[in-house]
Rosetta silent file (secondary structure, phi, psi, omega in degrees, C-alpha in Angstrom):
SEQUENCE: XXXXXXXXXXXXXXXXXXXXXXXXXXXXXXXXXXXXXXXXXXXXXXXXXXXXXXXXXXXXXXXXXXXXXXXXXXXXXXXXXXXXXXXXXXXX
SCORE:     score description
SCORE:     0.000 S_00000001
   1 L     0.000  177.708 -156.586   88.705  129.875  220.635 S_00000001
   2 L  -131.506  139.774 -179.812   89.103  129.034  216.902 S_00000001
   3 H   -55.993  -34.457 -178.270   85.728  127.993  215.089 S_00000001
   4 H   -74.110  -25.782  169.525   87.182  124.794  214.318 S_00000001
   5 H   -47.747  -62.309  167.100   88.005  124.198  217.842 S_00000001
   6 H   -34.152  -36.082 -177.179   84.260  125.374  218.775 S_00000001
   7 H   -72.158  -47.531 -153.543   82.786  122.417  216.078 S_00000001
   8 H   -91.027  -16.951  158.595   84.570  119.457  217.779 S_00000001
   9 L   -68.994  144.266  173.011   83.840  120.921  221.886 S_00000001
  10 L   -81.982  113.080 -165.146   80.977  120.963  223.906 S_00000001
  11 L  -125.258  146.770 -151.228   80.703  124.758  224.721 S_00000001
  12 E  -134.815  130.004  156.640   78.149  126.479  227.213 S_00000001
  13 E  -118.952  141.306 -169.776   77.249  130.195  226.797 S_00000001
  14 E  -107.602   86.386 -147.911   76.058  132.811  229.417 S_00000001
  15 E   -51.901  -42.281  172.247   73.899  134.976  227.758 S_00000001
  16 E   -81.476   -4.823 -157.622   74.553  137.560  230.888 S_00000001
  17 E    78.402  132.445 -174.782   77.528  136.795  231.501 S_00000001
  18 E  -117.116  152.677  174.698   79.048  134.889  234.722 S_00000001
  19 E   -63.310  159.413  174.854   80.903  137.076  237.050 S_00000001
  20 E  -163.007 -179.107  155.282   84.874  135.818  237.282 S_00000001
  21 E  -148.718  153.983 -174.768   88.333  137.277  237.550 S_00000001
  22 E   -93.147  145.181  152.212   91.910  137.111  235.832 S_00000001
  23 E  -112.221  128.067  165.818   94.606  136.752  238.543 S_00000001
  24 L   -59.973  146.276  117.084   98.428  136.966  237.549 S_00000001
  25 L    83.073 -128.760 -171.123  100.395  134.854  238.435 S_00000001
  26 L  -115.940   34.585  178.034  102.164  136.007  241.127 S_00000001
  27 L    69.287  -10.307 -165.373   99.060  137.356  242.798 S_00000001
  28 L  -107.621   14.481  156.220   99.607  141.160  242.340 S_00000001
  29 L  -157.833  146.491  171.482   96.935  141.762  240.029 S_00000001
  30 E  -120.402  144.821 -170.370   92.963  141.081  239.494 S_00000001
  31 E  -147.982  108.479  177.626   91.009  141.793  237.035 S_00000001
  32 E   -64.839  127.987 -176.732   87.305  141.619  237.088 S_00000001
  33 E  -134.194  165.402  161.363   85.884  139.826  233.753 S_00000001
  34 E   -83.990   81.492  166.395   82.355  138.125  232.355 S_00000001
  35 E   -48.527  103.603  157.312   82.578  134.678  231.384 S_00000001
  36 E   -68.877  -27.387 -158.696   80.599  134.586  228.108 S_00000001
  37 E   176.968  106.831 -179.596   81.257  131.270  227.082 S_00000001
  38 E  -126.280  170.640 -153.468   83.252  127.981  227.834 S_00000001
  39 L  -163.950  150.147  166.740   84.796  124.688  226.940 S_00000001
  40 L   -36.728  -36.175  178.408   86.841  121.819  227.690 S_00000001
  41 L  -120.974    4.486  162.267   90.023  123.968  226.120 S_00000001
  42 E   175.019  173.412 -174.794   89.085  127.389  226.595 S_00000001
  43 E  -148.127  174.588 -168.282   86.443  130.101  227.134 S_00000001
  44 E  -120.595  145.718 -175.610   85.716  133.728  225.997 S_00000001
  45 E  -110.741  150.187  168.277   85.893  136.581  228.485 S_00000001
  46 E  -120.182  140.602 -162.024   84.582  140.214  228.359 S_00000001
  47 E  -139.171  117.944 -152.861   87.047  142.188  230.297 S_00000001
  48 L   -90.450  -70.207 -160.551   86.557  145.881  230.787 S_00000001
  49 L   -53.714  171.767  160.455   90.638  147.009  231.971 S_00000001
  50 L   -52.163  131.700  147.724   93.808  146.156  230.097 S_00000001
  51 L  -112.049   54.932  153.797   95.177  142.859  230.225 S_00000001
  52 L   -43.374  165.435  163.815   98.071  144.157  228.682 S_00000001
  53 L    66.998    3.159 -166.818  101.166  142.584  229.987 S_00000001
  54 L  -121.641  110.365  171.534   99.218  139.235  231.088 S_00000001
  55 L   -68.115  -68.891  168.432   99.824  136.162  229.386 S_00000001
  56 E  -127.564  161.768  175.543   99.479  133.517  231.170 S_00000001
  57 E  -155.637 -172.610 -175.461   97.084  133.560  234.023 S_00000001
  58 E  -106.581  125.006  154.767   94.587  132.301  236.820 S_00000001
  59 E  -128.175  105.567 -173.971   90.969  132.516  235.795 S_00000001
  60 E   -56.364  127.428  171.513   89.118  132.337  239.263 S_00000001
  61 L  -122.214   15.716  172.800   85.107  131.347  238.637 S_00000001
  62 L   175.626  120.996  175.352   85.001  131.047  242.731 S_00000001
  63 L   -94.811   16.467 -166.957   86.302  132.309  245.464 S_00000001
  64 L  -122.603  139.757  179.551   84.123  130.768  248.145 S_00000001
  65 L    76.337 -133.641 -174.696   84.970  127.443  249.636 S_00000001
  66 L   -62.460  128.481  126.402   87.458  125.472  247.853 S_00000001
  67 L     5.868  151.556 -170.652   88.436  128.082  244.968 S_00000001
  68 L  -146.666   89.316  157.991   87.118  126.786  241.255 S_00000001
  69 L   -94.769  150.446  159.413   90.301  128.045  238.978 S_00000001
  70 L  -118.777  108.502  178.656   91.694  127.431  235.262 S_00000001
  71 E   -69.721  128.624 -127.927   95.502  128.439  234.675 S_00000001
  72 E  -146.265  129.693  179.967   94.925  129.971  231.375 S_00000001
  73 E  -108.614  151.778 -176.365   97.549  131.238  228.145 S_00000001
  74 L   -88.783  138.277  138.184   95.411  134.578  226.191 S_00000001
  75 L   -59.196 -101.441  147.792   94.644  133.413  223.097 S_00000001
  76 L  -127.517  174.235  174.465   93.527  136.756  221.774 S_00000001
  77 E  -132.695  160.243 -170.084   91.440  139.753  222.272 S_00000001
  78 E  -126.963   81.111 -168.639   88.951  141.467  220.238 S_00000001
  79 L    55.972 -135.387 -178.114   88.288  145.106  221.949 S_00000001
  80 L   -82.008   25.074  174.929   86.910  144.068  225.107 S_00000001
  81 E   -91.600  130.254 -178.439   86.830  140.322  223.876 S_00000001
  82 E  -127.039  159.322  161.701   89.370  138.253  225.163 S_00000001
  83 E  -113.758 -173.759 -174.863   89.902  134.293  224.313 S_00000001
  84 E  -173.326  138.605  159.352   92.121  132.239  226.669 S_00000001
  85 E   -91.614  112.303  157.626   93.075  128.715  226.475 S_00000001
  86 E   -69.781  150.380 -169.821   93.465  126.646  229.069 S_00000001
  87 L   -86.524  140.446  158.800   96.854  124.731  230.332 S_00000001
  88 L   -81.458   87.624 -179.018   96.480  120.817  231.050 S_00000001
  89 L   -59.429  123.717  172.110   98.024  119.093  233.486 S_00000001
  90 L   -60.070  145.586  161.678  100.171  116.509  231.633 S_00000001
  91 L   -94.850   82.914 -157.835   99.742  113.459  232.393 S_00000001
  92 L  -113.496    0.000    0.000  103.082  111.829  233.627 S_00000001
């Protein structure tokens, strides 16, 4: 997320980290990550594999009962720091 974004959000940090995962897609890949730290427009991930090749994505924070997802564009990564934005449903 971009520091100016970070002044004007309300943002919650997980000192340990909360377990999550990136999903493409199209389902054919998972990727376990750490939710460090979220917001209304995006959160920061620690992600130990590549997410080369993954753009846009699912980031699952629960898979039990109803599912608790964010469809997500990467922002950037920093070694194993990644940022991700989340997508918006327009409102039409």
């Amino acid at each position: 997320m971009h520091k100016n974004r970070r002044e004007v959000s309300h943002r919650i940090s997980f000192t340990r980290g909360y377990p999550a995962w990136i999903m493409s897609i199209d389902g054919t890949r998972r990727l376990d990550c750490d939710l460090v730290e979220i917001s209304e427009a995006g959160a920061q991930l620690i992600v130990k594999k590549s997410i080369a090749g993954l753009k846009e994505f699912f980031l699952v924070l629960s898979s039990v009962g109803t599912p608790a997802y964010r469809r997500c564009n990467l922002a950037w990564v920093d070694g194993e720091s990644v940022g991700v934005r989340f997508i918006l449903k327009s409102s039409k």
